[in-house]
Structures are given as C-alpha cells and as structure tokens.
C-alpha positions as CSV (number, residue, x, y, z in Angstrom):
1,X,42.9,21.6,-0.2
2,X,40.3,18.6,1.0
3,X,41.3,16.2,3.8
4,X,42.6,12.9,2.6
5,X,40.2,10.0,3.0
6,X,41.3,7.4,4.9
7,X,39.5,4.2,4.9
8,X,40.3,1.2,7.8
9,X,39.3,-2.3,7.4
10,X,39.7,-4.4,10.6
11,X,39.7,-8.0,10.2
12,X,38.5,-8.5,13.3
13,X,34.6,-8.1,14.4
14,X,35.0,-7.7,18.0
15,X,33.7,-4.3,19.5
16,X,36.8,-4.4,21.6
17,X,39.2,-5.7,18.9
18,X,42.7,-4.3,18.9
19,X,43.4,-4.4,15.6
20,X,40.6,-1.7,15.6
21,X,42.0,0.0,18.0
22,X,45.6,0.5,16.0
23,X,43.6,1.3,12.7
24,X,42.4,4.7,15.0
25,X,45.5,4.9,16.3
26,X,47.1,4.8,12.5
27,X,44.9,7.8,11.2
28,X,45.8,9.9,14.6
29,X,49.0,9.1,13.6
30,X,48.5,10.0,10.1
31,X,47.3,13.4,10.7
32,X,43.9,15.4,9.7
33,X,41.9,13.2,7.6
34,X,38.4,12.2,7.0
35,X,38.8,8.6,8.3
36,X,35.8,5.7,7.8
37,X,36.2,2.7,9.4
38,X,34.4,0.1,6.7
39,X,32.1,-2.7,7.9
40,X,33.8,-6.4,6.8
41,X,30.9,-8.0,8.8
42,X,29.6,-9.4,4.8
43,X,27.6,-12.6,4.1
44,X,30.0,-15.8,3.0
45,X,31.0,-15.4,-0.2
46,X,29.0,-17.9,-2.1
47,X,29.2,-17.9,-5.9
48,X,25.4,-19.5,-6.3
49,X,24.2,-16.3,-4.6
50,X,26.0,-14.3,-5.9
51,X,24.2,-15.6,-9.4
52,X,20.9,-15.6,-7.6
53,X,21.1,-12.2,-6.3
54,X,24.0,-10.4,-7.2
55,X,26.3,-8.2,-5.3
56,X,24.8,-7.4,-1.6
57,X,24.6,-3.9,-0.7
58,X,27.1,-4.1,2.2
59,X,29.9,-5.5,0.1
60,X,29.5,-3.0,-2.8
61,X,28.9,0.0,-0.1
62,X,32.8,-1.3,1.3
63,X,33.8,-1.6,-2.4
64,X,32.6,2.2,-3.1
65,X,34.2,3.2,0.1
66,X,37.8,1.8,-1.4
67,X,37.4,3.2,-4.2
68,X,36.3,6.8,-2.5
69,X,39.4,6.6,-0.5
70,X,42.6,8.5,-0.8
71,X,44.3,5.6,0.7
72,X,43.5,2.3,2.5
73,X,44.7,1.0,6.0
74,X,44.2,-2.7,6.6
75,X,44.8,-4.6,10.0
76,X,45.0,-8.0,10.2
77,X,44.7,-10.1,13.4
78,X,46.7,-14.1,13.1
79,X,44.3,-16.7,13.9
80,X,45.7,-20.2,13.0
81,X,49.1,-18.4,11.9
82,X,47.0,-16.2,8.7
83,X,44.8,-13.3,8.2
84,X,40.8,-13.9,9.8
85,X,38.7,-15.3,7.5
86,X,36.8,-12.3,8.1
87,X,39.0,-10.3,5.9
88,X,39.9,-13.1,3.2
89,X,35.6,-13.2,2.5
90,X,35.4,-9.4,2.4
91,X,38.6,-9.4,-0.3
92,X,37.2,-12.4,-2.0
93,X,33.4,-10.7,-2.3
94,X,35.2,-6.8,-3.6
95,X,37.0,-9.3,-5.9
96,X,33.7,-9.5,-7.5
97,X,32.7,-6.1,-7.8
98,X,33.0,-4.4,-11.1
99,X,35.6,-1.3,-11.5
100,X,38.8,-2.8,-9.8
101,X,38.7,-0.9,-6.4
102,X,41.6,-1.4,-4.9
103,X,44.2,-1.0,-8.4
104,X,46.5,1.6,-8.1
105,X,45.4,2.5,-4.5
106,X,47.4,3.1,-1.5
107,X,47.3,0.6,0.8
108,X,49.4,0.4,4.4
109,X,49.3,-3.2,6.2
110,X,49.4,-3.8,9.7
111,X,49.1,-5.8,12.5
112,X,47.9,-6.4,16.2
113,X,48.3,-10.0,17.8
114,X,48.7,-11.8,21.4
115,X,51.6,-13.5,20.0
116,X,55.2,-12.3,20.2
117,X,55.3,-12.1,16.6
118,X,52.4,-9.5,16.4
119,X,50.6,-11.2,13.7
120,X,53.7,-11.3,11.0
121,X,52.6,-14.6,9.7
122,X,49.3,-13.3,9.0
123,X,50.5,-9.8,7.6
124,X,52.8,-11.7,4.7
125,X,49.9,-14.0,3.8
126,X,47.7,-11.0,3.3
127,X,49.9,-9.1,1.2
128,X,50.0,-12.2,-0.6
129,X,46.3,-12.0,-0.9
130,X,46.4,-8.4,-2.1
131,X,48.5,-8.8,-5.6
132,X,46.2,-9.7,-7.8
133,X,44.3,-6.2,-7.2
134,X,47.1,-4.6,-7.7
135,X,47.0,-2.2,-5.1
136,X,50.7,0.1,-4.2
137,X,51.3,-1.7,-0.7
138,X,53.7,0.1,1.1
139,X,56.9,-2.2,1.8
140,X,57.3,-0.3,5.3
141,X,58.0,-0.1,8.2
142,X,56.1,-3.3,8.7
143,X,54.4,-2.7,12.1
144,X,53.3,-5.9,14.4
145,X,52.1,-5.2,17.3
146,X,53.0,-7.6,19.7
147,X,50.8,-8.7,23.0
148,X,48.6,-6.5,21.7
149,X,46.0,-6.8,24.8
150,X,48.9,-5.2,26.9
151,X,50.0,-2.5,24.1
152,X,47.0,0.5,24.5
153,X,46.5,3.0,27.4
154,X,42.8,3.7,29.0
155,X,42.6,6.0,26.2
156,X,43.4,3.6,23.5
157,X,47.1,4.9,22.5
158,X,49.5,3.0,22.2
159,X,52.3,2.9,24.7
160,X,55.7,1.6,23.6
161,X,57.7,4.5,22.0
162,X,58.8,1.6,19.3
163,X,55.4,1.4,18.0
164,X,55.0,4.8,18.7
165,X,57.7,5.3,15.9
166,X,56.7,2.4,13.5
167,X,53.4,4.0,13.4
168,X,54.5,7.1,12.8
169,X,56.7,6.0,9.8
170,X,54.1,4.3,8.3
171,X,51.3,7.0,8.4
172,X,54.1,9.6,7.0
173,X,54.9,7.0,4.5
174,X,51.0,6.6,3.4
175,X,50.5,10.2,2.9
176,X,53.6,10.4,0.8
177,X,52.5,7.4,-1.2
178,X,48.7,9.6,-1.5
179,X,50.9,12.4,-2.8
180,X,53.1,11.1,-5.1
C-alpha cells in the first residue's frame, strides 16, 4: 500500500511562520506520508479577471493538489480575531475552480497564535468558511497553539507534552477519517 498524501495549507506567508511550523509538525505526527506543503501566495481574487483570464495557474495547481490529496491539514493564524486573509482569498479563488475539490475530503484544522487563545477565534470562523465545500472536518481535538513564538524547540518540535498529545490525537484521527 501507497503513502497517504498529505497536503498543508498555511495561512500565513512568512518564511518563519509558526503556523507552518505546526503543519510539519502535524504530518511528523501523522506518520509516513508523502506531505506537500501548497503555495496560498495567489493573486486577489478578482471576479473581472477572473472573466478576462480565467483561472491562474497557481490557484488551479493548489486546487489539483486538494484534490490529489488523501487528506488536507489547514492552519490558520488570528489576525484581527479571524483567519488571514491570505487563506480566505485562496478558499474564495478554489471556490471557483471546476470539480468541487475539497467535497468529501478530509480536512483537520488547526491553529498557532501569540494570543492565549491560540487562534480559536480564528479556527471557528474558518470552519465556518469551509461548509459550503463540504469537506468531512474533523470535530477534534481542536488544537490552539497558544504563544506560539515560545511553543517550538531549535529543531522546530513542539515542546509542551499538551500539544504534544492534541497533535497526536488529531493526526491519528485524520488517518482514521482517510481510512474510513
């Protein structure tokens, strides 16, 4: 048997973004896989392009790459108490990609924040965001990692044991979500 495909979509763009970080720490966690980071770095969505030129090749290589993958991990920073608009323009420009992507796919949610909160706010709007592709979203554990500056090692693991475990959860639950 193949390794899953795992796909991670960071809504963050910074090369030293944590939310990165705990998408690579998610597929250690979820065991031998093929695992792609995608690229949400798109153009604005902007409908009159979108008529002038059609689908740009970056958004429909991301929407291939969700629909390629076995499941989907996404991680969402909280700017302004919601998801980065980063992420809301990548889902709004696969939106208009033809063959539904994301419905029926498995899709974990996560996390990674300065605030105390670890970016819940932000993690509820998005799954908000995500029902009308009708994606299976796991309902848990719901992982928000808190000060998440403070939360990696030089080797970018994480170091709380209570992450260590929520993250853990959540991979297993992903791959039983894959199989089932």
């Amino acid at each position: 048997m193949s390794q899953h495909q795992l796909l991670g979509l960071s809504g963050a763009l910074r090369g030293g973004s944590t939310n990165a970080s705990l998408l690579r720490e998610a597929a250690r966690f979820f065991g031998p896989c093929d695992f792609i980071e995608g690229d949400l770095n798109l153009p604005l969505y902007d409908g009159d392009a979108e008529a002038e030129s059609g689908i740009p090749d970056a958004v429909q290589k991301l929407a291939d790459q969700i629909a390629a993958a076995d499941a989907v991990v996404i991680s969402t920073p909280e700017y302004n108490k919601g998801p980065s608009g980063v992420l809301k323009n990548a889902l709004d420009w696969v939106s208009r990609t033809k063959g539904s992507p994301w419905s029926g796919k498995p899709v974990a949610v996560m996390s990674a924040a300065a605030g105390r909160a670890g970016g819940e706010r932000a993690q509820m709007i998005l799954r908000g965001f995500m029902v009308p592709f009708r994606p299976r979203i796991l309902q848990g554990p719901e992982m928000h990692l808190a000060d998440s500056s403070n939360a990696f090692d030089d080797n970018g693991h994480i170091t709380s044991e209570l992450y260590i475990s929520t993250l853990t959860e959540l991979m297993d639950n992903l791959r039983r979500e894959i199989n089932r």
